[in-house]
C-alpha positions as CSV (number, residue, x, y, z in Angstrom):
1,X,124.8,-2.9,-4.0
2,X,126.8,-1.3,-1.0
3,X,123.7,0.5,0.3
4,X,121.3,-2.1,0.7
5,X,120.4,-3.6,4.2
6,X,120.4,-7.6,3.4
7,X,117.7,-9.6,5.2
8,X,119.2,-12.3,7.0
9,X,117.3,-16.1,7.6
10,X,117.2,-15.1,11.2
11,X,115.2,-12.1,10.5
12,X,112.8,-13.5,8.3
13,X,112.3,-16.6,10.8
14,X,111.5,-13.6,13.7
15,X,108.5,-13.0,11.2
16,X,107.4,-15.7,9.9
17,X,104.7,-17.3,11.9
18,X,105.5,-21.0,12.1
19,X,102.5,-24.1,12.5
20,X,103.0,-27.7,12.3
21,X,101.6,-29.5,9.2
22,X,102.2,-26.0,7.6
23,X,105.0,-24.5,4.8
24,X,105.2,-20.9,4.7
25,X,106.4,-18.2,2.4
26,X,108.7,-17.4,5.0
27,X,110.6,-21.0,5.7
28,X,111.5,-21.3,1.6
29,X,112.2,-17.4,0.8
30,X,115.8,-16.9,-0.5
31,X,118.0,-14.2,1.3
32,X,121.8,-13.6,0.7
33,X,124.2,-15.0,3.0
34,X,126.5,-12.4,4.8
35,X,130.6,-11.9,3.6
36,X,128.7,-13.0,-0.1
37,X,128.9,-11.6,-3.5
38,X,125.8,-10.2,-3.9
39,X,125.0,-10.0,-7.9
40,X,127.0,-13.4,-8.2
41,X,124.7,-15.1,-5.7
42,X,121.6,-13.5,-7.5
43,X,122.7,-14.7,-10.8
44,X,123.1,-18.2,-9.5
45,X,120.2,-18.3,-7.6
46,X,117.2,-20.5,-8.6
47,X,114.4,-18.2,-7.4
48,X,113.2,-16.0,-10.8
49,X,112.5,-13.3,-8.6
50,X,114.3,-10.8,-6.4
51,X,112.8,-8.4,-3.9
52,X,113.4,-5.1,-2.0
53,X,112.1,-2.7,-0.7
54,X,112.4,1.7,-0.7
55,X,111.2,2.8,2.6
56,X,111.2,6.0,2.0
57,X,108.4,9.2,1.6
58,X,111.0,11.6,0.5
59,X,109.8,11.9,-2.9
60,X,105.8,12.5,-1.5
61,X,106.9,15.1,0.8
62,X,108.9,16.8,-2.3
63,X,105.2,16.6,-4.1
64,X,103.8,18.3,-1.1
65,X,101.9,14.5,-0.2
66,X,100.7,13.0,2.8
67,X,104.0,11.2,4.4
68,X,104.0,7.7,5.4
69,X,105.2,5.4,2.2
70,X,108.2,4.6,3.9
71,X,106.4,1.9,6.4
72,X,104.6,-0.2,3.6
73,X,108.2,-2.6,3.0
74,X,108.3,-4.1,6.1
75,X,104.8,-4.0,6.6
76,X,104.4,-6.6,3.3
77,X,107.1,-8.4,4.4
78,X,105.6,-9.7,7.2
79,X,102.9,-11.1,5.2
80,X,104.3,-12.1,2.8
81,X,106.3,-14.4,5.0
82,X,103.2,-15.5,6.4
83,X,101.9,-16.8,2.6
84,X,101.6,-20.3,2.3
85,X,103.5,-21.9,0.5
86,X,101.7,-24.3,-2.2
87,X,101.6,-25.9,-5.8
88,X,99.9,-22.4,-6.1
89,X,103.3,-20.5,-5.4
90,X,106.5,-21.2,-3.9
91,X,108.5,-19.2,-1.7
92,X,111.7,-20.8,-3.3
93,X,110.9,-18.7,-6.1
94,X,111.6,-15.6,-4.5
95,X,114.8,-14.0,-3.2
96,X,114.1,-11.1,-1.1
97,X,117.3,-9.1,-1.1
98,X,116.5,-6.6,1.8
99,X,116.1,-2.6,1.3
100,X,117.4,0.2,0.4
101,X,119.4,2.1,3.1
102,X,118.1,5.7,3.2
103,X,118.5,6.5,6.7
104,X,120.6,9.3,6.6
105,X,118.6,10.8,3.5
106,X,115.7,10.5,5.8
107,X,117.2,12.1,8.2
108,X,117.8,15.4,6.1
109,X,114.8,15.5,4.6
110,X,112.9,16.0,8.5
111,X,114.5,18.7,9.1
112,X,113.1,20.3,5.5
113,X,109.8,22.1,4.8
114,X,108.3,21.2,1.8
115,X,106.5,24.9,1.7
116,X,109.8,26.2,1.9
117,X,110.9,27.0,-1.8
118,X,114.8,26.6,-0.8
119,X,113.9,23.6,1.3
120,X,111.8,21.9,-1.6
121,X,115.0,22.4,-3.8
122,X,116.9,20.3,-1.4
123,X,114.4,17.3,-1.2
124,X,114.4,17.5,-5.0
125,X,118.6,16.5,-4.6
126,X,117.3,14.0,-2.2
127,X,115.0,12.3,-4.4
128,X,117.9,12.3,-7.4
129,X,120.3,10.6,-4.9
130,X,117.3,8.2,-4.8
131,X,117.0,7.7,-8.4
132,X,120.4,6.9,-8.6
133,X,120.6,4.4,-6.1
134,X,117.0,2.6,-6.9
135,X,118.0,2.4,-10.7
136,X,121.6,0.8,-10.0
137,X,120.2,-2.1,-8.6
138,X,117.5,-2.5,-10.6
139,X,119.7,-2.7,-13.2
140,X,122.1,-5.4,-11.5
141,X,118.6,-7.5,-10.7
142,X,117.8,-7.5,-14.4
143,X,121.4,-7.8,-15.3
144,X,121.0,-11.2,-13.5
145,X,118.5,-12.6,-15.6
146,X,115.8,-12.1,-12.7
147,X,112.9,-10.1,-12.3
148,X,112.7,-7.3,-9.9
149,X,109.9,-6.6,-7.8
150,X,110.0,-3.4,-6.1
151,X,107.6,-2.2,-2.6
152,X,107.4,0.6,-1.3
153,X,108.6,4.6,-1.2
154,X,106.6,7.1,-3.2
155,X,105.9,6.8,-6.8
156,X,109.2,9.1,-7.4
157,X,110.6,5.7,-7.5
158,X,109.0,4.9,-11.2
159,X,112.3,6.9,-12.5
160,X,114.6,4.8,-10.7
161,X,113.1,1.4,-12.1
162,X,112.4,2.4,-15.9
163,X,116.0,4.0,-16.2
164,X,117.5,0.7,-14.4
165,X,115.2,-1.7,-17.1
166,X,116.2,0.2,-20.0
167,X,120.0,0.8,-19.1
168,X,119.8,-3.4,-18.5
169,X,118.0,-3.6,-22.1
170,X,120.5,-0.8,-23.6
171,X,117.5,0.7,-25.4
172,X,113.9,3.0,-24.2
173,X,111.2,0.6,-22.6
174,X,107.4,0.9,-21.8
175,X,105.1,0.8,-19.0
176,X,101.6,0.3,-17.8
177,X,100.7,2.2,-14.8
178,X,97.6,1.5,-12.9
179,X,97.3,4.9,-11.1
180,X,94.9,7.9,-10.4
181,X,97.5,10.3,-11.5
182,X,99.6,9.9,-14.2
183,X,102.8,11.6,-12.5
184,X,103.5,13.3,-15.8
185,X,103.7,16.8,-14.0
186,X,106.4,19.2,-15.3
187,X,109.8,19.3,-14.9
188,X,110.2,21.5,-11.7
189,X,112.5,19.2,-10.0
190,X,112.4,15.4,-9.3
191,X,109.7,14.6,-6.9
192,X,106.4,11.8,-6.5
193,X,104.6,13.4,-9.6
194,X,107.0,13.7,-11.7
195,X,109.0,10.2,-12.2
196,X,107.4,9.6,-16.1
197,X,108.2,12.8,-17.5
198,X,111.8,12.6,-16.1
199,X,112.0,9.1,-17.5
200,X,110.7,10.1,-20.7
201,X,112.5,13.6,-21.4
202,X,116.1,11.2,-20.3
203,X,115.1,9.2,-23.1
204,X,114.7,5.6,-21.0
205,X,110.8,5.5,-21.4
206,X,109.4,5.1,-24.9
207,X,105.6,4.3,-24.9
208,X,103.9,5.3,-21.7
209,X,99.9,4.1,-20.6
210,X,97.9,5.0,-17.8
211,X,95.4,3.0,-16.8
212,X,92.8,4.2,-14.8
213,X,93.5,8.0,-14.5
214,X,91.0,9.7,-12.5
215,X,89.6,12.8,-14.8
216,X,88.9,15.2,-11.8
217,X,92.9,14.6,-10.6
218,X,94.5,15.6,-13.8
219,X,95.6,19.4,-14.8
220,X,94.6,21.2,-18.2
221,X,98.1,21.6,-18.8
222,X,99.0,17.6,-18.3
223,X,95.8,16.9,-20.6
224,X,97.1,19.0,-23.1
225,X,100.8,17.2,-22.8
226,X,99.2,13.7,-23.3
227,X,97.5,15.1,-26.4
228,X,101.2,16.1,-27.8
229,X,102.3,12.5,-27.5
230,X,99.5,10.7,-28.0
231,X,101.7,8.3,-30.2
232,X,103.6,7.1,-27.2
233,X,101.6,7.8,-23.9
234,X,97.9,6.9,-23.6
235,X,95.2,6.5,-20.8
236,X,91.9,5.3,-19.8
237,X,90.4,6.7,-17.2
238,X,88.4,5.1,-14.6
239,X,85.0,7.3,-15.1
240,X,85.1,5.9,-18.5
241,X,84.8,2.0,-17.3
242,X,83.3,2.3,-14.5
243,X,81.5,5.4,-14.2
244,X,79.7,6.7,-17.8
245,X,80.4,2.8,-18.4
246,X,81.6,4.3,-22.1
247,X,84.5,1.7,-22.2
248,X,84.8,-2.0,-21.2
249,X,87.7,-3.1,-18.2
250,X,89.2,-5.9,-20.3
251,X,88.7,-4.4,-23.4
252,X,90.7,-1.7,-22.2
253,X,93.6,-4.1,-20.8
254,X,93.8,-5.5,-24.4
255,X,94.4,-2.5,-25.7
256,X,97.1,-1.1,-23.5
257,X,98.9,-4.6,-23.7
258,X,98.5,-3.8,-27.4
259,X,100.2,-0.7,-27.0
260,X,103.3,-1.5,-25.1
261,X,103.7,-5.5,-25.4
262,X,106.6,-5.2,-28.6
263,X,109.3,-4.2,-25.6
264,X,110.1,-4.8,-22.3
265,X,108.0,-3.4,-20.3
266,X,107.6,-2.3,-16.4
267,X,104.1,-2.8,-14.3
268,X,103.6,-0.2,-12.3
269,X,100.9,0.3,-9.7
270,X,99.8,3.1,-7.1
271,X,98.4,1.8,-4.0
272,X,96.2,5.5,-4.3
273,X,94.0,4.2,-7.1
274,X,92.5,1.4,-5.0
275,X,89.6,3.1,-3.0
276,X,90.0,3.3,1.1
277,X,93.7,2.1,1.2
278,X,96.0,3.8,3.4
279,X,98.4,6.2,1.0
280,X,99.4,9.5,0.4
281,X,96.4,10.7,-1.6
282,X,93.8,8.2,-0.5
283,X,90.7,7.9,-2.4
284,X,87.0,6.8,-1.9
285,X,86.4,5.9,-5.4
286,X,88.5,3.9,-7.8
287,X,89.3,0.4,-9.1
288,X,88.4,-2.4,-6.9
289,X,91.0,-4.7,-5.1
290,X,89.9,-7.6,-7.1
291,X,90.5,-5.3,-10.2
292,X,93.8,-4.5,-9.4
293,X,94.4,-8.2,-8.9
294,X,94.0,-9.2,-12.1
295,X,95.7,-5.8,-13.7
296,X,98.4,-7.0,-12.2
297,X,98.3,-11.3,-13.4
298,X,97.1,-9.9,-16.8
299,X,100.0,-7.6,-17.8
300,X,102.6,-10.0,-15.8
301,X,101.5,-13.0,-17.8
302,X,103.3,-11.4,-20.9
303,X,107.0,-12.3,-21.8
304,X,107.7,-9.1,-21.8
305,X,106.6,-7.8,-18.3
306,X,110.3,-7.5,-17.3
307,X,109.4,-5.6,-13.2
308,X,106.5,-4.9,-10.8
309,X,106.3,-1.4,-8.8
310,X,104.2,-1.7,-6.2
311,X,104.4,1.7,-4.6
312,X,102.6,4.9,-2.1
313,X,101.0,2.4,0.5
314,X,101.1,3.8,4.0
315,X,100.4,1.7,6.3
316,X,101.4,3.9,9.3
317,X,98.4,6.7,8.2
318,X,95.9,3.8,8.8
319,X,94.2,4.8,12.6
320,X,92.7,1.6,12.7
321,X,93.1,-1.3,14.3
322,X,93.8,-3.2,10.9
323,X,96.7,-1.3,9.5
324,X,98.5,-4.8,9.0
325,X,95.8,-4.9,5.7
326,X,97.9,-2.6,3.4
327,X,101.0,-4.9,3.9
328,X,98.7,-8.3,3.6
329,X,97.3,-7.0,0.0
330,X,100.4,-6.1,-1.4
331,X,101.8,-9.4,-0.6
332,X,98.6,-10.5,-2.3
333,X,99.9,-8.9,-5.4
334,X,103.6,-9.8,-5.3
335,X,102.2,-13.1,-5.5
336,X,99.4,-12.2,-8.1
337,X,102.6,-11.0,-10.4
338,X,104.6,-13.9,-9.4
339,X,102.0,-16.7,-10.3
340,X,101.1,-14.9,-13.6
341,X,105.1,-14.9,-14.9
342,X,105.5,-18.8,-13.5
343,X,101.8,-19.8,-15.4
C-alpha cells in the first residue's frame, strides 16, 4: 500500500470539532501509526471497517463528464469526523486508512483534452493505472478480514473494487448498483462508464443489477446488451417505481437481493442518482435521499455485502453556500452501511 497518503491522529483532530460533554466520530476513528506495517496493523485492528478515499475525476473526464469527483473524500471526512459517536455507531469501528495518492496522475491528465482522440487514449492508460492501484488495496482490505468502504473518484473506480473483492474471494462476485446509468458502455477504453463491462468481460463480476436506471439515460445499444445477459445483469428502473408506479421500491430491493445474495457481493452507489446533488451528471429527478438511505442499510444488512462504493459526488461544482452538504450525506451513508453490517 506504497501509494496511499495515511491519515495521521493529528490530522483528524485538526478536523474534528471538539465540545465538552460530547464524543465524536473523530476522537475514536482508527488511523495507522507512521514507520507501521500497514496490512498487519489492519488485520489486527478491532474496527470491522477500513476507509479511503480516490480523489480523483480522471475517469469522468475520460467519459467526457463534468470534473470535480476528486473533492468529495475530504469533503466526507470532515463530517464524518464530526459524527457523534453513540450506542447508535461507534467511531472505534472504523479505521480510516487515508487516500490514494494520485497527484502526479492528476497532474497529466490537466494537461489532456478529452475531445482530443490521442489525448482521450492517454487518460484511458490513466484510469488503468488507477484500476490497478484501487483493486490492490482493496484486495489487502478484504484480505484482512475487514470491510472496505470506498469515497470518492468517478464511478471508473467500480472496476478497481469488484476485481480487488473477487481476486480476495479467488472466484467472480456480484453487485448491486444504485445508479442512473448502468456504466455498461462498450469497450472503447477504460473510463467512468465503462467499469461493469470491463469487470464483467475480465471475468471478476458474475451477476450484475442496476437499481434504479433512468430509461431516458440509457443507449439502444446498452438496452439490447442487458437483454443478451439477462441471466446475470438485471435492472429496475426508476420510472417504473416511482414514475408509471408499475413496480413497488421494496419489492424491487427483494428481488435484486434475490438475485445476487448467494455470493459476495459489492454495494455500489452513484451520488448522480440522487436528485439536486452536486456530481458530474446531476439530475432533477431520481431516488430520494431517504431512499438511498435505506438502499444502502438494506443490501449492507446481508452477510454477504462484502464493500460499499460511494462514488461521483462533487462537492467543489456546488456554487452555493452549502457545498459542505454533499460530504455531510455521504457520511450519513458510510454510517447507514456501517450500522446495517454491525445490526
Amino acid at each position: 500500500m506504497e501509494n496511499i497518503i495515511l491519515l495521521s491522529q493529528n490530522e483528524l483532530a485538526k478536523i474534528t470539532n471538539h465540545r465538552s460533554g460530547e464524543v465524536k466520530f473523530g476522537e475514536k476513528i482508527i488511523t495507522v501509526p507512521k514507520d507501521t506495517d500497514i496490512v498487519e496493523f489492519i488485520t489486527n485492528s478491532e474496527a470491522k471497517f477500513v476507509l479511503f478515499g480516490i480523489p480523483e475525476d480522471i475517469g469522468v473526464k475520460a467519459n467526457l463528464g463534468r470534473v470535480g469527483a476528486a473533492s468529495a473524500y475530504d469533503s466526507a471526512l470532515q463530517s464524518l469526523a464530526n459524527i457523534q459517536h453513540n450506542k447508535f455507531c461507534k467511531g472505534s469501528n472504523l479505521l480510516v486508512l487515508g487516500k490514494l495518492n494520485v497527484e502526479e496522475l492528476l497532474e497529466k491528465a490537466q494537461n489532456l483534452d478529452a475531445n482530443n482522440k490521442e489525448h482521450r487514449k492517454e487518460l484511458f492508460k490513466l484510469v488503468e493505472q488507477l484500476d490497478i492501484e484501487v483493486s490492490h488495496i482493496v484486495h489487502q482490505i478484504c484480505n484482512a478480514g475487514k470491510i472496505p468502504i470506498i469515497v470518492g473518484g468517478g464511478h471508473n473506480n467500480a472496476y478497481g473494487n469488484i476485481k480487488g473483492l473477487a481476486l480476495a474471494k479467488g472466484k467472480p462476485v456480484n453487485v448491486i448498483n444504485f445508479d442512473a446509468h448502468t456504466d455498461f458502455r462498450i469497450l472503447e477504453g477504460r473510463h467512468s462508464g465503462n467499469g461493469f463491462s470491463y469487470a464483467f468481460e475480465d471475468g471478476f463480476l458474475k451477476k450484475y443489477f442496476v437499481f434504479g436506471l433512468h430509461e431516458n439515460f440509457v443507449s439502444k445499444s446498452v438496452f439490447n446488451t442487458l437483454k443478451e445477459l439477462t441471466s446475470r445483469v438485471k435492472y429496475v428502473t426508476y420510472e417504473e417505481v416511482d414514475v408509471k408506479r408499475e413496480k413497488n421500491f421494496e419489492t424491487e430491493l427483494e428481488n435484486a437481493l434475490n438475485f445476487i445474495k448467494n455470493e459476495p457481493f459489492g454495494v455500489e452507489l452513484d451520488l448522480d442518482a440522487i436528485p439536486n446533488i452536486p456530481s458530474s451528471a446531476m439530475t432533477l429527478s431520481g431516488f430520494s435521499v431517504d431512499k438511498a438511505r435505506h438502499f444502502v442499510y438494506y443490501f449492507g444488512k446481508n452477510q454477504n455485502a462484502s464493500y460499499f462504493h460511494i462514488c461521483e459526488g462533487a462537492p467543489e461544482l456546488d456554487d452555493s453556500k452549502n457545498n459542505h452538504l454533499t460530504g455531510k450525506l455521504i457520511a450519513s451513508l458510510i454510517t447507514d452501511f456501517m450500522k446495517a453490517k454491525i445490526g
